[in-house]
N, C-alpha and C positions, 0 to 999 in steps of 0.2 A: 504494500500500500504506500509504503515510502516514495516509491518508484514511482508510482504511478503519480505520487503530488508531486514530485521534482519536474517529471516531464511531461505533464500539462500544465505545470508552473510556468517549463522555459515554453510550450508551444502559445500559450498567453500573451507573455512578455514580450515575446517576438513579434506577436501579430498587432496586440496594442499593450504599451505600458503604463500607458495612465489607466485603463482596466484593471489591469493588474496590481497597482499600487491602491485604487479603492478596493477591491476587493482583502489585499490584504490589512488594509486598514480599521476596514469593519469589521473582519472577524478579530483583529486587536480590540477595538472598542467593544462589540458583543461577548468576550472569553474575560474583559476587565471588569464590565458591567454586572458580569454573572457571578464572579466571584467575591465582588462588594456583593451585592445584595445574600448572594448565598454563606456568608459567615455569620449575617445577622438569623437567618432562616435557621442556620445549625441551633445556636442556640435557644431560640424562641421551641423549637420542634422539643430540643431535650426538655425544657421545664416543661413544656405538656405531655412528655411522657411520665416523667417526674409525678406530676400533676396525679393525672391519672391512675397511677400503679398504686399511689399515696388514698386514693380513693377506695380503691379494688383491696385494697390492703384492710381498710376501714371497717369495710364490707362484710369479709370474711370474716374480722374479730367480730360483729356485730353477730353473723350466724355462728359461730363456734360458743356464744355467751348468750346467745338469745334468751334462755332459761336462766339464768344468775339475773340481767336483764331484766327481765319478766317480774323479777321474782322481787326484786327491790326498785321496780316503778322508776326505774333510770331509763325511759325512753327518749325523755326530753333531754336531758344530756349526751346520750350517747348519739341523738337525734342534730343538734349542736356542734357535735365533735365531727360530724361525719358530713355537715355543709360548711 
């Protein structure tokens, strides 16, 4: 695939070079663009996995305890903790 961008790179450049120079210009601009915005997306993405697991996790203690729970009328707390 190397090969193949090199020599349609030069058959380009040969036929028109200012083609050529927009073209590698915008995927400079499109490759810088995406990698700014995508360091903010990494970590925006982990705290909502974060997020989530922190829920699911909630969850689980809430059915493993349902009966203790139940049993001492802590719904509204545990109900509290879990939004």
């Amino acid at each position: 695939s190397i090969i193949d961008l090199v020599s349609f790179s030069f058959i380009l450049y040969s036929i028109q070079p200012s083609l050529f120079g927009a073209i590698v210009a915008y995927a400079a601009f499109g490759t810088i663009v995406t990698t700014l915005l995508g360091r903010k997306l990494v970590g925006l993405n982990f705290e909502k996995l974060q997020r989530e697991a922190d829920f699911r996790y909630s969850l689980v203690r809430i059915r493993d305890n349902a009966e203790s729970i139940a049993f001492y009328a802590g719904e509204d707390i545990e109900g509290r903790e879990v939004a």
